[in-house]
N, CA, C and O of each residue as an XYZ file, in Angstrom:
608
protein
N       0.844     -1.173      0.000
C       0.000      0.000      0.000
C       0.892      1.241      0.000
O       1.640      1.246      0.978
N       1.049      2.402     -0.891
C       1.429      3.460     -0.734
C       0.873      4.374      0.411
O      -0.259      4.255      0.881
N       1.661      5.159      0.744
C       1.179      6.081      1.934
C       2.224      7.177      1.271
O       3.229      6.942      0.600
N       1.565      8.687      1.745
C       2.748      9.997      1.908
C       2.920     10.428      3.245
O       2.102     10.907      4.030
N       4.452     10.108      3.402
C       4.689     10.724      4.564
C       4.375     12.120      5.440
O       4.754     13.155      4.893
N       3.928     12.209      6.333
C       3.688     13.725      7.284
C       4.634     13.959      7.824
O       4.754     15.178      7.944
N       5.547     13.337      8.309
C       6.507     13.446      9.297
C       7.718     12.661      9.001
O       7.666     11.604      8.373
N       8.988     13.260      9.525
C      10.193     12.670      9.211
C      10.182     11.279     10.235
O      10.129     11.446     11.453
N      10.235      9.929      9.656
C      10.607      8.973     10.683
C      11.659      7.882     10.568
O      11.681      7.174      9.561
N      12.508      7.721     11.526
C      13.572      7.023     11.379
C      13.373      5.592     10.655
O      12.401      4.865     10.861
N      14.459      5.290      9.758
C      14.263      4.005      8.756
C      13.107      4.314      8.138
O      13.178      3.437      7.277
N      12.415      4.697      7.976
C      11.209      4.852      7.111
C      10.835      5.585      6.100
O      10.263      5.233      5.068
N      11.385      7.229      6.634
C      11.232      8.092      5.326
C      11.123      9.340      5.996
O      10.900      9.555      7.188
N      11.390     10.447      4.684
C      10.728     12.030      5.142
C       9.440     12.271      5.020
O       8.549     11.426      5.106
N       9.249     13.957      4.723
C       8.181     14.427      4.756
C       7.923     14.231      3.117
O       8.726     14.137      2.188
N       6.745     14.213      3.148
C       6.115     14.442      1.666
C       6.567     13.168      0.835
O       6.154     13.189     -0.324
N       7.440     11.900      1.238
C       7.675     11.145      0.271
C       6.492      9.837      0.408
O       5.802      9.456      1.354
N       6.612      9.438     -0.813
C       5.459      8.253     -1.031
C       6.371      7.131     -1.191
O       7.164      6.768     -2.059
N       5.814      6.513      0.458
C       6.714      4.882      0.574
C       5.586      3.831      0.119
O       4.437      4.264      0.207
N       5.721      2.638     -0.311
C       5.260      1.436     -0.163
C       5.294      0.461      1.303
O       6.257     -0.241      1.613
N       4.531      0.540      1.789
C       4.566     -0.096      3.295
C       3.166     -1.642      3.246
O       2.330     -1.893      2.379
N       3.361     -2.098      4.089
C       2.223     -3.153      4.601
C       1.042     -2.948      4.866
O       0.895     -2.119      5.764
N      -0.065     -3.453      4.363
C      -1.436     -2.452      4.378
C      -1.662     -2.435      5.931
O      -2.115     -1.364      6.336
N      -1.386     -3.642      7.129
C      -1.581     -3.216      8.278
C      -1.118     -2.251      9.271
O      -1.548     -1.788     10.327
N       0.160     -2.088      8.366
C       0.773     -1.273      9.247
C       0.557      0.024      8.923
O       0.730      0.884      9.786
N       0.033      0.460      7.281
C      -0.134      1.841      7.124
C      -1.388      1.803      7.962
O      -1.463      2.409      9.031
N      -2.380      1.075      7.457
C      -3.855      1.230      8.716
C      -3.497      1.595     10.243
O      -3.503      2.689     10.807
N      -3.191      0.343     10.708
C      -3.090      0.586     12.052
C      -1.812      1.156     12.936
O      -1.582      0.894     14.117
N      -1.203      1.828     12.236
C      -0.006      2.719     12.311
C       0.269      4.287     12.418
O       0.299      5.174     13.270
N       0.505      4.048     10.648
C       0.904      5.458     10.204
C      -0.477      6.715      9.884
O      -0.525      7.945      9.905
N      -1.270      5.833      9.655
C      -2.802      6.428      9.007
C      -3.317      6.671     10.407
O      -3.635      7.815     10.732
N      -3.437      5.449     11.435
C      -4.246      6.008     12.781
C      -3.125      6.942     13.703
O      -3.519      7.553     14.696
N      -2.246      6.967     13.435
C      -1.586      8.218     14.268
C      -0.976      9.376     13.829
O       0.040      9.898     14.289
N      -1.828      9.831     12.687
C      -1.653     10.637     11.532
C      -0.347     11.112     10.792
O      -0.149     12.089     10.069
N       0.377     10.219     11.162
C       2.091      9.911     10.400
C       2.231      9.883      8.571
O       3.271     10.009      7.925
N       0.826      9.678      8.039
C       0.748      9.768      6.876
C      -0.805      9.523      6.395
O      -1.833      9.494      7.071
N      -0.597      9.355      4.951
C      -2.215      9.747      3.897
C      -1.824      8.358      3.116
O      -0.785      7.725      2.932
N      -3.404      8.200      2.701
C      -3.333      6.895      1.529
C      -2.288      7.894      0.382
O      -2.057      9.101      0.447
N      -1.947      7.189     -0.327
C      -1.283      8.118     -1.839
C      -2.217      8.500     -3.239
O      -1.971      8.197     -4.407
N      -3.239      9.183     -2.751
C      -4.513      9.760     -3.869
C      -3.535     10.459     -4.686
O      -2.338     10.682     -4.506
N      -4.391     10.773     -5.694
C      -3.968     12.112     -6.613
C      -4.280     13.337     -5.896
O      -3.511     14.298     -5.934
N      -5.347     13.351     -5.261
C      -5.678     14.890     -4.293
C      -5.075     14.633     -3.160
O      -4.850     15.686     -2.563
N      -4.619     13.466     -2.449
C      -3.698     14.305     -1.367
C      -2.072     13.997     -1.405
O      -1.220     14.207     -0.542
N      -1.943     13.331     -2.934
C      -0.278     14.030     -3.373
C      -0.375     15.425     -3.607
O       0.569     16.200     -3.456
N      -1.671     15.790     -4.025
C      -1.789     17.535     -4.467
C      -1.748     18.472     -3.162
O      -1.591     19.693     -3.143
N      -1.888     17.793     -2.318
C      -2.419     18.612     -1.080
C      -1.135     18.202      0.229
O      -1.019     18.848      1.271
N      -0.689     17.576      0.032
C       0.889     17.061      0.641
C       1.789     18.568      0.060
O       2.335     19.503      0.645
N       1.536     18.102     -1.738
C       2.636     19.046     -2.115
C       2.933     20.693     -1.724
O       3.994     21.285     -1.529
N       1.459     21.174     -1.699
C       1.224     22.418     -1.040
C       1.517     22.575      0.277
O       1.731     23.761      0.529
N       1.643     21.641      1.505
C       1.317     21.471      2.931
C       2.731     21.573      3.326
O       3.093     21.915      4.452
N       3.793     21.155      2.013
C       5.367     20.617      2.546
C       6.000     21.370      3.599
O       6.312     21.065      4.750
N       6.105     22.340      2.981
C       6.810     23.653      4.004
C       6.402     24.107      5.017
O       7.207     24.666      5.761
N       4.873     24.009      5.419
C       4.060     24.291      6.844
C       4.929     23.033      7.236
O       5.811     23.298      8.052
N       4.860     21.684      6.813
C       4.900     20.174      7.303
C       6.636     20.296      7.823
O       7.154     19.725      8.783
N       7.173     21.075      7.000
C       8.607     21.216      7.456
C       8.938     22.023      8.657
O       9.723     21.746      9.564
N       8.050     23.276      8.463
C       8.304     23.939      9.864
C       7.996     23.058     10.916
O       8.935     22.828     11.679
N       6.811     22.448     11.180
C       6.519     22.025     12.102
C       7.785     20.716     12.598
O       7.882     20.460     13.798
N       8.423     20.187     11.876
C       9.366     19.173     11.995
C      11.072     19.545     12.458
O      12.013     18.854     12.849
N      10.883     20.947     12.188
C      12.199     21.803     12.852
C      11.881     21.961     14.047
O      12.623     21.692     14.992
N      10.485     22.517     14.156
C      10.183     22.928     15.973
C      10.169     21.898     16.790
O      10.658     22.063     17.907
N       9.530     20.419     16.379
C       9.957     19.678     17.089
C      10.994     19.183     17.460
O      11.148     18.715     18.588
N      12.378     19.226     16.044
C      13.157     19.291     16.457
C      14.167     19.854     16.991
O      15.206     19.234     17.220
N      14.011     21.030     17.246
C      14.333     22.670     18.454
C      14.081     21.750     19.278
O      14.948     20.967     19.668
N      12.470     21.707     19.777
C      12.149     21.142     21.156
C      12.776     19.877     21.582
O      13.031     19.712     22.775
N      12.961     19.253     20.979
C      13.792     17.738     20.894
C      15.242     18.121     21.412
O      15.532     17.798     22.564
N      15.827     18.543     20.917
C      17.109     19.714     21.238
C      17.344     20.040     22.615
O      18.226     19.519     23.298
N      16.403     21.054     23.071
C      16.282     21.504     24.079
C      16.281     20.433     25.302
O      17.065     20.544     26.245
N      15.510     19.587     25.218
C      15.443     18.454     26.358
C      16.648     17.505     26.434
O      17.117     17.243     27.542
N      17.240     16.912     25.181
C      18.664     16.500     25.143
C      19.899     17.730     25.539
O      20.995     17.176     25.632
N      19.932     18.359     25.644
C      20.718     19.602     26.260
C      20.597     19.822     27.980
O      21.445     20.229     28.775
N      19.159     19.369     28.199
C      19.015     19.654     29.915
C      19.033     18.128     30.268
O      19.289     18.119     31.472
N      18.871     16.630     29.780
C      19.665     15.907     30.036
C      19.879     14.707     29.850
O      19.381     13.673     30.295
N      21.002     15.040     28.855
C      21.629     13.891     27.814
C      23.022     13.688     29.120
O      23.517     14.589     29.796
N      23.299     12.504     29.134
C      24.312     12.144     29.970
C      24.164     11.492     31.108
O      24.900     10.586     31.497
N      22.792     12.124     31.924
C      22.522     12.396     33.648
C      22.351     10.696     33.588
O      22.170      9.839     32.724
N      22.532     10.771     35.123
C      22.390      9.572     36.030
C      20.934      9.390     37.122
O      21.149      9.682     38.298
N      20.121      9.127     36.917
C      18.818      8.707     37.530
C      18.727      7.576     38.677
O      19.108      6.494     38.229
N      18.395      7.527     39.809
C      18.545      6.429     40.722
C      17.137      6.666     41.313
O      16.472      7.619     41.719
N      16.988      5.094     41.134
C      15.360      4.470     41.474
C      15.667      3.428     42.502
O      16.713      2.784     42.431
N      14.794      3.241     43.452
C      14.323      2.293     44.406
C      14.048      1.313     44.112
O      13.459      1.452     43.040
N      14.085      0.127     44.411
C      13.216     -1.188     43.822
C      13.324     -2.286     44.369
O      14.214     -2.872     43.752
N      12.914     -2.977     45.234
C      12.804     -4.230     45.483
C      13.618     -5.113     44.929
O      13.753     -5.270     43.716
N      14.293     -5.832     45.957
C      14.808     -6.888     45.539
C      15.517     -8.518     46.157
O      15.870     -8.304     47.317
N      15.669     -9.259     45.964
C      16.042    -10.413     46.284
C      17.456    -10.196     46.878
O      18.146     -9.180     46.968
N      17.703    -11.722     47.324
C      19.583    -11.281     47.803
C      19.967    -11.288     47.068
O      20.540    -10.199     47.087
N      20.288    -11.900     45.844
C      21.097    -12.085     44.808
C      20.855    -11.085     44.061
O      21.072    -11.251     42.861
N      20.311     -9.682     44.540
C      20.077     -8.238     43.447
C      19.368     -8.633     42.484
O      20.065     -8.487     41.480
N      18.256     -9.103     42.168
C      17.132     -9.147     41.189
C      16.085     -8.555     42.069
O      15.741     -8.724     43.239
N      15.535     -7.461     40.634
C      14.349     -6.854     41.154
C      13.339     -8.380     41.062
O      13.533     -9.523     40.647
N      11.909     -7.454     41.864
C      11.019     -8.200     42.203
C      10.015     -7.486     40.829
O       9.595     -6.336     40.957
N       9.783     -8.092     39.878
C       9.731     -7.350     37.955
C      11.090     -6.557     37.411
O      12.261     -6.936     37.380
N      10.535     -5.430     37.037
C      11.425     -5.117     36.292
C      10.755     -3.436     36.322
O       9.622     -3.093     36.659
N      12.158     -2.392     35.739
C      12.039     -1.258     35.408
C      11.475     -1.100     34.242
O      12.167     -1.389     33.265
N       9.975     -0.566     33.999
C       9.320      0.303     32.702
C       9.736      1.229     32.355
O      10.151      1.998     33.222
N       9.846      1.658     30.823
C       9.528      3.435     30.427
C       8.782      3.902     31.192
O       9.242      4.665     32.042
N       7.393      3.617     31.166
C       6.631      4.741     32.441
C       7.466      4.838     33.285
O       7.959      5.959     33.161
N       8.086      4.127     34.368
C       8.881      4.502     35.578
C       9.684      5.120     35.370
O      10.148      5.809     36.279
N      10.166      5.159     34.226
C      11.675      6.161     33.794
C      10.731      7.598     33.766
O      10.803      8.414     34.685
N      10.008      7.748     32.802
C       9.311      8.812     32.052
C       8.903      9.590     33.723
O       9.584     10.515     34.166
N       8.175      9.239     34.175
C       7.956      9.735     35.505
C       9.204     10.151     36.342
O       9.240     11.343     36.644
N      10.379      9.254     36.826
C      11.278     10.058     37.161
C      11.998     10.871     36.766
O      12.858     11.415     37.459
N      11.739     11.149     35.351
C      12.498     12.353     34.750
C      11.769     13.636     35.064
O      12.244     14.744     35.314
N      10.526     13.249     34.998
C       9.372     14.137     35.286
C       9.784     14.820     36.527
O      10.365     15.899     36.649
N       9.348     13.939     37.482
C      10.301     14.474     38.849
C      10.997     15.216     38.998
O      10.606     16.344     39.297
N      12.304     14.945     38.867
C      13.671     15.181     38.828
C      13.757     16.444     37.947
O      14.080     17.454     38.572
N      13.538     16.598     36.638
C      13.764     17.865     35.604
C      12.551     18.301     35.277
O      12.530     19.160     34.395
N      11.380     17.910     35.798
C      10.000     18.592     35.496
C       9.950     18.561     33.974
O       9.391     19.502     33.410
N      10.465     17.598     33.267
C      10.424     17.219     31.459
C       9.282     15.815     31.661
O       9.087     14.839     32.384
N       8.717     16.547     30.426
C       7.534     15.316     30.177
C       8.039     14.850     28.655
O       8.255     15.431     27.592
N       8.101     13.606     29.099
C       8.613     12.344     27.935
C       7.895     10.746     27.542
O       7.980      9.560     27.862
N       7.344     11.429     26.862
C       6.361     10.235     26.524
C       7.540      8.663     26.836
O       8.761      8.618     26.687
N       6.573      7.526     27.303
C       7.370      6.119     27.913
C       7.646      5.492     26.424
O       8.477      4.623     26.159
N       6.528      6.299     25.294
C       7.204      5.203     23.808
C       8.293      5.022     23.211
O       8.740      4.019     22.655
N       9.092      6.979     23.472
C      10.518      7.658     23.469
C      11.443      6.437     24.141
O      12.378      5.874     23.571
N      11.122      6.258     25.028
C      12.061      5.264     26.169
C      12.566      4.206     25.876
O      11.737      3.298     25.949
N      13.564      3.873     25.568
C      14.040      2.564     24.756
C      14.977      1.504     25.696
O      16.040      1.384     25.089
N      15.009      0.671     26.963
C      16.086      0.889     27.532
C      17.055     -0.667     26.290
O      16.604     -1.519     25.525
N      18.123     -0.376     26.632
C      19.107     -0.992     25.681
C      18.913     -2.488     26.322
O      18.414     -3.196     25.447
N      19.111     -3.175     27.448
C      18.942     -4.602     27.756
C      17.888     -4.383     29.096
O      18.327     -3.723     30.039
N      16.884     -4.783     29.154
C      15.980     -5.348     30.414
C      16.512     -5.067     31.890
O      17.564     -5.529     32.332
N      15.547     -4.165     32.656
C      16.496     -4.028     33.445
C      15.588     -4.675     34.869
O      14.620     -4.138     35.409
N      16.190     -5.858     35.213
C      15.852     -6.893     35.919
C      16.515     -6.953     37.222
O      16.218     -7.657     38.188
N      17.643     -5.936     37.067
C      18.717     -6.616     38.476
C      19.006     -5.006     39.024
O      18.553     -4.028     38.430
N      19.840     -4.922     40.261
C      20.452     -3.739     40.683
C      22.030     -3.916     40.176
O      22.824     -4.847     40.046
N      22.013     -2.150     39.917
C      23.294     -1.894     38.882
C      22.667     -0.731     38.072
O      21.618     -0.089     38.015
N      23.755     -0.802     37.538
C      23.585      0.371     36.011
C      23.046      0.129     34.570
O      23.292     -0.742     33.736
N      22.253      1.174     34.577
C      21.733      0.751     32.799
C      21.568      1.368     32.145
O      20.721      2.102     32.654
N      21.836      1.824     30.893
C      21.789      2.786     30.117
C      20.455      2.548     29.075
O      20.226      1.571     28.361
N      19.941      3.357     29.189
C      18.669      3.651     28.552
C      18.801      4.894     27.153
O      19.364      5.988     27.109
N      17.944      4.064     26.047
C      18.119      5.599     24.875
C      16.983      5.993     24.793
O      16.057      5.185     24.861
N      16.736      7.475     24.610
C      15.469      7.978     24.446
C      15.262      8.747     23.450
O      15.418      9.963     23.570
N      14.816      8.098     22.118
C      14.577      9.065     21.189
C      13.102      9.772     20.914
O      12.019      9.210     20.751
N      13.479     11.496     20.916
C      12.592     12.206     20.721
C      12.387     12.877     19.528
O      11.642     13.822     19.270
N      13.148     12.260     18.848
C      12.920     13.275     16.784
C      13.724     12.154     16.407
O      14.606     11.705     17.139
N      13.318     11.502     14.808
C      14.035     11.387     13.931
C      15.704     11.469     13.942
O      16.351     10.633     13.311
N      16.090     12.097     14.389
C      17.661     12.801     14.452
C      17.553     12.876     15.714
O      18.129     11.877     16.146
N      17.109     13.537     16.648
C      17.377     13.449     17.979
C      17.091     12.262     18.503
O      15.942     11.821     18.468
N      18.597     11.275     19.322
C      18.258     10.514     20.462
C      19.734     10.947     21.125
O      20.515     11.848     20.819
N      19.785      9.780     22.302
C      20.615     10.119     23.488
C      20.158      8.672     24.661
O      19.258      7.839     24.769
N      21.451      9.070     25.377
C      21.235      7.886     26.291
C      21.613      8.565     27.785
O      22.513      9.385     27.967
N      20.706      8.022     28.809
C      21.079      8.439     29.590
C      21.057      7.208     30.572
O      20.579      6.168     30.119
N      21.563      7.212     31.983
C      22.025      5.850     32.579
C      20.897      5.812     33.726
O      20.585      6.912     34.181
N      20.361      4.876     34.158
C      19.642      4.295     35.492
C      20.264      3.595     36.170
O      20.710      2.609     35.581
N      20.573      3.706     37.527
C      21.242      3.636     38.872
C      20.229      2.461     39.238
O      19.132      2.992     39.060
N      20.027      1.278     39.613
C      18.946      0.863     39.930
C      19.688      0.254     41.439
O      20.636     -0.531     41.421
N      19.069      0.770     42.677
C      19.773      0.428     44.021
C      18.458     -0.119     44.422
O      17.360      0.185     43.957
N      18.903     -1.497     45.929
C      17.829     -1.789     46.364
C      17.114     -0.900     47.542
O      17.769     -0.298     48.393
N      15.859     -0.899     47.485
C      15.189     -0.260     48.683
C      14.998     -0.852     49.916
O      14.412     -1.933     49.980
N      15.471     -0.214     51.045
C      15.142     -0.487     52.194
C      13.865     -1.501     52.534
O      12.878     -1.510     51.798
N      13.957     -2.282     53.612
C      13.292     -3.593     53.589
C      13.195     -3.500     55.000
O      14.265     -3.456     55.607
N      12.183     -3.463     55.627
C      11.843     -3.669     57.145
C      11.378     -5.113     57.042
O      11.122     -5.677     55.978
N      11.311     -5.541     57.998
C      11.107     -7.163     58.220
C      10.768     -7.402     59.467
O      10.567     -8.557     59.842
């Protein structure tokens, strides 16, 4: 199924170009989270006119994208968590739990989909997590994961 892109997305494509993709995935994807258009003749016509609004808007996000990797690309985050003797959490660390302590900590709101962590983080120790927020913008920043105090 053809689709035209709205938005710049990694491995996939820019703005305004017409990819060939999987009909489920343009449906329940790119089409329901308005990432792109079927590929008509009226809305290649209407893409083509839209480009440059479609571009501004893809700089500002990536300004804003910018801005949040600048206040903190690098930092070190330390979370609480339950755990066994042998340092295994009792589950595991989510994006939401990340997304929220960033929240906390730098008052930045970061969607948990951004949140990528690199291997499962199951145990106490260090983990480096990537969070991409644009196309071009990502970054990694590290989670401290220590155990929490345990009354008994």
């Amino acid at each position: 199924m053809k689709v035209i892109l709205l938005e710049n997305l990694r491995k996939i494509g820019s703005i305004g170009e017409i990819i060939d993709v999987k009909r489920g995935f343009a449906r329940n994807f790119l089409i329901a989270s308005k990432k792109a258009l079927y590929a008509s003749k009226e809305n290649i016509a209407e893409v083509k006119k839209i480009k440059i609004e479609l571009g501004k808007k893809d700089a500002e996000k990536k300004n804003q994208a910018q801005k949040i990797l600048d206040q903190i690309k690098g930092k070190e985050y330390t979370i609480k968590k339950l755990s066994t003797e042998n340092k295994e959490l009792y589950g595991s660390v989510k994006p939401t739990e990340i997304a929220k302590l960033i929240e906390e900590n730098d008052k930045l709101e970061i969607k948990p989909s951004t949140i990528q962590p690199i291997t499962e983080i199951k145990s106490i120790g260090k983990f480096k997590v990537k969070i991409i927020l644009h196309s071009e913008v990502d970054f990694e920043i590290i989670i401290n994961v220590i155990a929490a105090e345990t009354t008994q």
